[in-house]
C-alpha positions as CSV (number, residue, x, y, z in Angstrom):
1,X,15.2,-67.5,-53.9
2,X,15.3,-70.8,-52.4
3,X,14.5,-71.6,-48.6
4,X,17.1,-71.6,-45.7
5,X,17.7,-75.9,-45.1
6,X,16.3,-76.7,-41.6
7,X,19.9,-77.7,-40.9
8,X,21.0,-73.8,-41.3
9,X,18.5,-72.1,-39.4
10,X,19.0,-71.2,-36.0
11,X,18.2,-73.2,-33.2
12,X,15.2,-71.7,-32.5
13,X,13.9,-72.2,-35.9
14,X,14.6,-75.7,-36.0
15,X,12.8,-76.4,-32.3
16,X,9.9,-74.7,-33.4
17,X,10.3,-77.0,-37.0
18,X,10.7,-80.3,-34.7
19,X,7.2,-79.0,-32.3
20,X,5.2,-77.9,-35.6
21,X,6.1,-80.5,-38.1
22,X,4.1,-83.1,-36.1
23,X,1.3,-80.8,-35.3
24,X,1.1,-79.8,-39.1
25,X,1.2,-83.3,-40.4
26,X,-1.4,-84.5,-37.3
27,X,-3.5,-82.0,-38.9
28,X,-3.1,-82.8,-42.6
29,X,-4.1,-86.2,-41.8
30,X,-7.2,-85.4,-39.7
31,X,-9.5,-85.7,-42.5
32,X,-8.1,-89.3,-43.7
33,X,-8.2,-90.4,-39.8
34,X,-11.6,-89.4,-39.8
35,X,-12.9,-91.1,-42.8
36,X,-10.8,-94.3,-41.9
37,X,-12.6,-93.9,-38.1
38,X,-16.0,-93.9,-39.8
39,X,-15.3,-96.7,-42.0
40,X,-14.8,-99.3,-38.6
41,X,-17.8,-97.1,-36.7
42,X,-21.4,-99.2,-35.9
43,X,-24.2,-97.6,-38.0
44,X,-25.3,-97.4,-33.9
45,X,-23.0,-94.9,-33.2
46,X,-24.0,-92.0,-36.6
47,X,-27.9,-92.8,-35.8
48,X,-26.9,-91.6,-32.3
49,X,-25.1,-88.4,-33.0
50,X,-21.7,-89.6,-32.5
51,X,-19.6,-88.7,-35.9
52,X,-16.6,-87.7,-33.6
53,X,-16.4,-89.9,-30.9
54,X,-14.4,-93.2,-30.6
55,X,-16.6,-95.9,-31.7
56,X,-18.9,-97.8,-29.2
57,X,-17.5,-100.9,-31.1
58,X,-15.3,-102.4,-33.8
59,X,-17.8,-103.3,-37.3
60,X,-15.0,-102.3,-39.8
61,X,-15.5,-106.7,-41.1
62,X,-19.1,-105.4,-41.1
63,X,-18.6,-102.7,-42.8
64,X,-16.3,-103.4,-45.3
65,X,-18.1,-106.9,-46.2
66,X,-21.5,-104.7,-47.0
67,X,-20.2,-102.9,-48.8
68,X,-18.9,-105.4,-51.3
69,X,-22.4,-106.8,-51.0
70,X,-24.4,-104.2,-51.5
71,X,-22.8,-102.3,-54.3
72,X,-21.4,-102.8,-57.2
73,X,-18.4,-101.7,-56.0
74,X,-16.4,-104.7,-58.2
75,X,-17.5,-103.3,-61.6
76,X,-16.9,-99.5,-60.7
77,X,-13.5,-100.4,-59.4
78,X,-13.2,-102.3,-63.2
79,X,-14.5,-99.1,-64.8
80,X,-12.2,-97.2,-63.3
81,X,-9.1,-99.5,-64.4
82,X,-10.4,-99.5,-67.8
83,X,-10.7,-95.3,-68.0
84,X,-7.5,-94.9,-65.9
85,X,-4.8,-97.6,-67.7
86,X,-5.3,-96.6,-71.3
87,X,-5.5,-93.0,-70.8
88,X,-2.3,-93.2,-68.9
89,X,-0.6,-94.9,-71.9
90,X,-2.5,-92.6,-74.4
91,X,-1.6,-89.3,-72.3
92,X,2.4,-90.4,-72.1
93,X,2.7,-91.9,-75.2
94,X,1.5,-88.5,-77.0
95,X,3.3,-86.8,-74.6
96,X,7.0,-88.3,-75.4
97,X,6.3,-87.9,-78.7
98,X,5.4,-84.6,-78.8
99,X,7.7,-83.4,-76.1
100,X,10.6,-85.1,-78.6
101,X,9.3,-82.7,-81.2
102,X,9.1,-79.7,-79.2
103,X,12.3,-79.8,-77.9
104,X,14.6,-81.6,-80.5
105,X,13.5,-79.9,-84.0
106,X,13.6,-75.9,-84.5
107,X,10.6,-75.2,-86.4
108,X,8.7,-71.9,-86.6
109,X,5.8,-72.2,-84.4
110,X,7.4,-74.6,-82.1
111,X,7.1,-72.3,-79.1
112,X,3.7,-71.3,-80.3
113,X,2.7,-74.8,-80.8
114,X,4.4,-75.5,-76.6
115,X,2.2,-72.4,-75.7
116,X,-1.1,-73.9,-76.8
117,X,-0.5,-76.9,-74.9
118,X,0.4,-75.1,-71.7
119,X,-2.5,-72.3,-72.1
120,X,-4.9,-75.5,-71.9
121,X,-3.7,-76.4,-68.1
122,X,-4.7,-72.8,-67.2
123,X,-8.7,-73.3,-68.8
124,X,-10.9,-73.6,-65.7
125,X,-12.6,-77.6,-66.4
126,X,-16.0,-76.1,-65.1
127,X,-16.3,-74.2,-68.7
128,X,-15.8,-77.2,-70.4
129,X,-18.6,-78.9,-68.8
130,X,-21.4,-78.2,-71.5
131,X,-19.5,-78.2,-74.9
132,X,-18.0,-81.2,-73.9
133,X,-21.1,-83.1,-72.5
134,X,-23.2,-82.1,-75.5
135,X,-20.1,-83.0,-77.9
136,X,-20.1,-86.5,-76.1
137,X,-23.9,-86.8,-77.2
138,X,-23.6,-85.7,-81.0
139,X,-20.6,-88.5,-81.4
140,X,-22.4,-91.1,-79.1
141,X,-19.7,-91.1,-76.2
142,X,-22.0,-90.0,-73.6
143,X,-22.4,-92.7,-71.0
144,X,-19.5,-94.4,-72.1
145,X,-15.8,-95.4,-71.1
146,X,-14.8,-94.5,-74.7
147,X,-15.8,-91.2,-73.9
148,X,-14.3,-90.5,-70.6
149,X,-10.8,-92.3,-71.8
150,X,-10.8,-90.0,-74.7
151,X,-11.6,-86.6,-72.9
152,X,-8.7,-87.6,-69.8
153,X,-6.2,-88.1,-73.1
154,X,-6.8,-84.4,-74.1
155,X,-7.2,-82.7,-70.9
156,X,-3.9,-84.6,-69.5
157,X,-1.5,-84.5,-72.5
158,X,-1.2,-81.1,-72.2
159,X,0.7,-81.0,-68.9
160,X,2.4,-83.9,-69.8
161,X,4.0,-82.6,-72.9
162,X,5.0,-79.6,-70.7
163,X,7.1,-82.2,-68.0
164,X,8.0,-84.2,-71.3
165,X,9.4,-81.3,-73.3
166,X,11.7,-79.6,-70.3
167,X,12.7,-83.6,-69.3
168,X,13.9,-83.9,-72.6
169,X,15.8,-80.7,-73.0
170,X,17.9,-81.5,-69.9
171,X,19.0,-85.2,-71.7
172,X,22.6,-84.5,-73.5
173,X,22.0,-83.6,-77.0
174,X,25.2,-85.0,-77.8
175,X,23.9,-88.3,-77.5
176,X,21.3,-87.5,-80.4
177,X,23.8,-85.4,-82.4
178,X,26.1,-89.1,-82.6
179,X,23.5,-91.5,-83.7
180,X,22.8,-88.6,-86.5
181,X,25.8,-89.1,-87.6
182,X,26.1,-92.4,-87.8
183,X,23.3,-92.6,-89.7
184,X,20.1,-93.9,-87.6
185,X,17.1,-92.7,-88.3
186,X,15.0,-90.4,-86.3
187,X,12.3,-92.6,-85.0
188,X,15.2,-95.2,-84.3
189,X,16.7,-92.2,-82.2
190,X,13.6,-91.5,-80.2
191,X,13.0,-95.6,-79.3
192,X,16.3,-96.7,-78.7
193,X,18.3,-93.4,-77.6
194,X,15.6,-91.1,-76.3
195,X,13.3,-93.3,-74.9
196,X,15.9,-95.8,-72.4
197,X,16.4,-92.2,-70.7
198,X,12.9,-91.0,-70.3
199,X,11.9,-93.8,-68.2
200,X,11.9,-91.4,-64.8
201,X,9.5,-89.1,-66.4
202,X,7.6,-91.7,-67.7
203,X,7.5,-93.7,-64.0
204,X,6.5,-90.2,-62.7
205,X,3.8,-89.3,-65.4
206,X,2.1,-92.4,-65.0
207,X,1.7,-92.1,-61.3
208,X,0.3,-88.4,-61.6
209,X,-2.0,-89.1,-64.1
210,X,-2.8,-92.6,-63.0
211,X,-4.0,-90.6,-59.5
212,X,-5.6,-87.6,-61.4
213,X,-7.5,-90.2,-63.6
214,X,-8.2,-91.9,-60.7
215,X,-9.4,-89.8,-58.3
216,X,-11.4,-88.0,-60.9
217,X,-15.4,-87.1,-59.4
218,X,-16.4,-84.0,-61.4
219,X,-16.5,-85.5,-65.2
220,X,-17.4,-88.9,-63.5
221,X,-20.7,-87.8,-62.8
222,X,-20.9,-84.9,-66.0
223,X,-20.0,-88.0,-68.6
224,X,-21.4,-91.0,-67.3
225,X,-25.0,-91.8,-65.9
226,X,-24.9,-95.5,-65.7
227,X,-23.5,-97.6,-63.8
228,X,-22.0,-100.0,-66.8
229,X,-19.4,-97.6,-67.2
230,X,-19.0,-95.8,-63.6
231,X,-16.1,-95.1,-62.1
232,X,-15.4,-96.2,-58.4
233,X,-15.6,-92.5,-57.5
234,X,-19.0,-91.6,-59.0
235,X,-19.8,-94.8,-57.9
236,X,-19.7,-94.6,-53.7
237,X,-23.4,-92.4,-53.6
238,X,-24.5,-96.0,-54.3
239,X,-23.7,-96.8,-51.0
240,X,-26.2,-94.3,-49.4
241,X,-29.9,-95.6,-49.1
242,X,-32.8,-94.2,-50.2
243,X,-33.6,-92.1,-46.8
244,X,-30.6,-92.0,-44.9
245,X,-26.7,-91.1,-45.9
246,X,-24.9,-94.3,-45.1
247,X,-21.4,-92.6,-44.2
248,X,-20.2,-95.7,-42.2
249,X,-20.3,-97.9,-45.9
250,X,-19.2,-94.6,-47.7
251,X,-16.6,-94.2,-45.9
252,X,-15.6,-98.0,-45.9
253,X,-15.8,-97.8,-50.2
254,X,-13.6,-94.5,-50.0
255,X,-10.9,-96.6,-48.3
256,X,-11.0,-99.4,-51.0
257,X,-11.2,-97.1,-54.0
258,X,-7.9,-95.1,-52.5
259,X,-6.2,-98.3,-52.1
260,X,-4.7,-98.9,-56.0
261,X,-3.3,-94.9,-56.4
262,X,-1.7,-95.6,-52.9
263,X,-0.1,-99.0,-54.1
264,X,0.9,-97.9,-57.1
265,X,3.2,-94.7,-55.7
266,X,4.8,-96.7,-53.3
267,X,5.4,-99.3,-56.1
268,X,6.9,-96.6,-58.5
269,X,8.3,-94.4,-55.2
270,X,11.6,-94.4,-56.5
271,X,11.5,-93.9,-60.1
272,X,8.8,-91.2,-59.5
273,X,11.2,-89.2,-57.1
274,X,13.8,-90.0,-59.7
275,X,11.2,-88.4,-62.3
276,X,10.7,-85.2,-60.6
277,X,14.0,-84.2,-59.5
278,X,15.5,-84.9,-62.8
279,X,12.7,-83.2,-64.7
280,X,12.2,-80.2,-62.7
281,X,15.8,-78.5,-62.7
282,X,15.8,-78.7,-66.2
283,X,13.5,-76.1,-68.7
């Protein structure tokens, strides 16, 4: 079912693994090299056709200083913080919650109630485009952070109620089954039993959704139309003039907008590993 471990294979196989693995991951960064190529490339160098090259100079100070000073880079990076932090605590929060529910209490309908949250994942977002924009009108959300928090709150509790609930199931029950009896209540069970435990998942939730959130482009441009509440990612075509496509200073503000999902994995690296490995055996 599983794979063979490198360390198993023959030794063949793990030559071949030691020549491809480099060449694979060479590859898999080509696109990033690229754009972090263009971001230190003279404007000089795209006007003359050379997009592949090495640069004819170093102008990444240049580069990176306009395009502080010709965008409003600042505020879309602030947009984005204010869509990305509170719809990462909405998202989880709802998420423990529910995924306490799902998989603590027997209730009729409770695998009904999982299924509905799990069908949602599987909904193409393109569908959604139109009900959702002209919902955002009729309520007033349209062009507004309000609107984009609440819309990344539904679409992302879903899956996270899904990791919550199989997290959960894999904690000892016995645990639970103690405090019952000793009389603690059942919100006092899910804050100071429940909760303590859940803090993996949670580390790895927020860094998922934090990057989904994040990295977000297509509702960015379907919710939002000015640039008061633009995220950094919607934002960048500001860096392109009038006439011609400005990739040098695109490229430069799609290096700074990837900088705070990169920081925070590597903050959260262990405790998101930790997440994942304890959440995924379990279901």
């Amino acid at each position: 079912m599983f794979p063979t471990p490198i360390q198993k294979a023959s030794p063949l196989t793990q030559k071949a693994y030691v020549i491809l693995l480099p060449i694979a991951l060479v590859l898999w960064l080509l696109p990033l090299i690229g754009v972090a190529i263009t971001s230190v490339r003279p404007a000089s160098d795209l006007a003359a056709g050379n997009y592949f090259g090495l640069p004819s100079g170093f102008a990444g100070v240049e580069n990176y200083t306009a395009v502080f000073r010709d965008s409003p880079i600042g505020l879309y990076i602030l947009n984005s913080f204010k869509v990305t932090i509170p719809t990462v605590i909405g998202s989880v929060a709802l998420a423990s919650l529910m995924g306490f529910a799902l998989s603590v209490y027997k209730f009729r309908g409770n695998l009904v109630v999982f299924f509905m949250f799990v069908a949602g994942n599987f909904i193409p977002f393109q569908i959604l485009m139109v009900p959702v924009r002209d919902f955002t009108l009729k309520t007033g959300l349209y062009d507004t952070t309000l609107g984009l928090v609440l819309f990344h709150i539904a679409f992302q509790t879903g899956f996270c109620t899904l990791f919550m609930r199989n997290f959960i199931r894999g904690l000892p029950f016995s645990l639970i089954e103690a405090a019952r009896v000793e009389g603690v209540s059942e919100w006092k069970i899910f804050i100071h039993v429940v909760l303590p435990l859940m803090r993996p998942a949670i580390a790895a939730l927020s860094v998922l959704v934090f990057t989904f959130v994040w990295n977000d482009y297509f509702w960015a441009t379907v919710l939002v139309q000015g640039s008061h509440a633009m995220p950094v990612t919607a934002g960048l075509y500001a860096l392109n003039g009038q006439w011609v496509a400005a990739w040098h200073l695109v490229s430069a503000g799609a290096i700074v907008a990837a900088l705070p999902p990169v920081a925070m994995f590597f903050l959260m690296q262990r405790h998101f590993i930790a997440g994942l490995t304890l959440g995924a055996t379990k279901g």
